[in-house]
N, C-alpha and C positions, 0 to 999 in steps of 0.2 A: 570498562566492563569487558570483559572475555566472553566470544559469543558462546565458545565451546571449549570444554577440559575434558581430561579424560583422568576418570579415579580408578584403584586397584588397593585390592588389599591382600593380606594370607594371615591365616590361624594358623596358629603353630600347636604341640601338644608343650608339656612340661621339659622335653628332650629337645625342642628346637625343631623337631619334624614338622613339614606343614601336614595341614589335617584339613583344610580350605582353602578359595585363594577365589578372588573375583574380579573382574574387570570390565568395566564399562563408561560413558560417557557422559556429560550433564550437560544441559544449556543454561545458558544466561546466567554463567557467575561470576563473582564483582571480583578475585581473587585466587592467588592460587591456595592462598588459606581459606578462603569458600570453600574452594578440591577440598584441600585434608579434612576439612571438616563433614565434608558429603562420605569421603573414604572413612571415617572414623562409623561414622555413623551406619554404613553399611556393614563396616567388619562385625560391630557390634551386634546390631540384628543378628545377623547370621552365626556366630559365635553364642547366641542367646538358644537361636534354634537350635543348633547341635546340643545345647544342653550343658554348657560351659558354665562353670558357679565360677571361677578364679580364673579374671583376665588381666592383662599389663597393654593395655595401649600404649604402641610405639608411633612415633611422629616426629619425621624431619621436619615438621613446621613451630619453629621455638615460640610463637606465636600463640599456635594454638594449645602446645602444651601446657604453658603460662596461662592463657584463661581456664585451661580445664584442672589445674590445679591450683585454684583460687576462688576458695567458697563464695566469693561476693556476687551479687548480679552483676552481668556485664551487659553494660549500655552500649556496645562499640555493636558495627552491624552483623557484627557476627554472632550477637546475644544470643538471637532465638537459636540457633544454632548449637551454643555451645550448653543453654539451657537443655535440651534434646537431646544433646551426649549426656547430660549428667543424669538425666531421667534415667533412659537405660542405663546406664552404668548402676546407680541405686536401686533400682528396682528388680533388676536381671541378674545382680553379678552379688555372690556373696560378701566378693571380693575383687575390689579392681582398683588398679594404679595407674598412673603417664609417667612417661617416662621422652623426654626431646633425646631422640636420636643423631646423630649424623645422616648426611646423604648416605656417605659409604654404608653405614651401617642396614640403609633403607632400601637397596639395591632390588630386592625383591618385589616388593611393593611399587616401585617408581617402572619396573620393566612391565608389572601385571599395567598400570597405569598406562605409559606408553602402548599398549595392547588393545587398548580400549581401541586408538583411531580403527581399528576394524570392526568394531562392535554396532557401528551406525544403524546399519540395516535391519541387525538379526537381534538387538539386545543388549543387555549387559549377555555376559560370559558366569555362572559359578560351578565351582569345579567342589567337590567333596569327596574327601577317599582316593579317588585316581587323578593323581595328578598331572598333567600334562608335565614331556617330558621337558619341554624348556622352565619350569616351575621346580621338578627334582633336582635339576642341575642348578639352577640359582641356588636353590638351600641348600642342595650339601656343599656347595662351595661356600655360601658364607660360614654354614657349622665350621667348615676347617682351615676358615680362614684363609688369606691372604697368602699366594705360595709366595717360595724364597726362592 
């Protein structure tokens, strides 16, 4: 069991822009697919609140993409978990997909993560609308990709 993770997320718009981005810490989980699945779950909320009808959960955990794209119950411990993504996802989202990413491709989210270790004291971290500038600089650099 992992005493401590730290999860992150970002909402992006239809352009790739983030438009959210959160970070903060959990205790006592069994996994770093617990993380993703804690970070799914908070992007979601929070993408609900803004008022999002059409999301695409991205996730470097092939784990958890696989259970969340697979209608059956899942007995593994991560049931109730991924049961509670699927809720919100149906209930909130007119329209929503998963999508298993690469790390590379997850860069943002893994640095809002890392981010967390300062969150201990003060909270999670959510940011809307004004981005902190190490957040603009991650996305526009993945928008345009990898230099040559």
């Amino acid at each position: 069991m992992l005493t401590q993770i730290w999860v992150g997320f970002v909402i992006r718009n239809h352009l790739g822009n983030a438009v959210a981005a959160g970070s903060g810490s959990a205790d006592f989980l069994m996994s770093v697919q617990h993380a993703e699945a804690i970070a799914c779950i908070e992007g979601l909320e929070f993408a609900s609140t803004l008022g999002m009808r059409r999301v695409i959960v991205e996730t470097d955990a092939a784990l958890v993409a696989k259970l969340l794209s697979n209608p059956t119950y899942d007995r593994s411990v991560l049931g109730p978990l991924i049961g509670e993504i699927r809720i919100l996802m149906y209930n909130n989202f007119s329209e929503c997909s998963v999508s298993h990413v690469s790390r590379v491709c997850n860069v943002v989210a893994d640095t809002l993560a890392a981010m967390g270790l300062n969150c201990n004291d003060d909270g999670p971290r959510l940011w809307q609308e004004q981005m902190p500038d190490f957040v603009t600089l991650l996305v526009s650099s993945d928008l345009t990709g990898p230099s040559v």
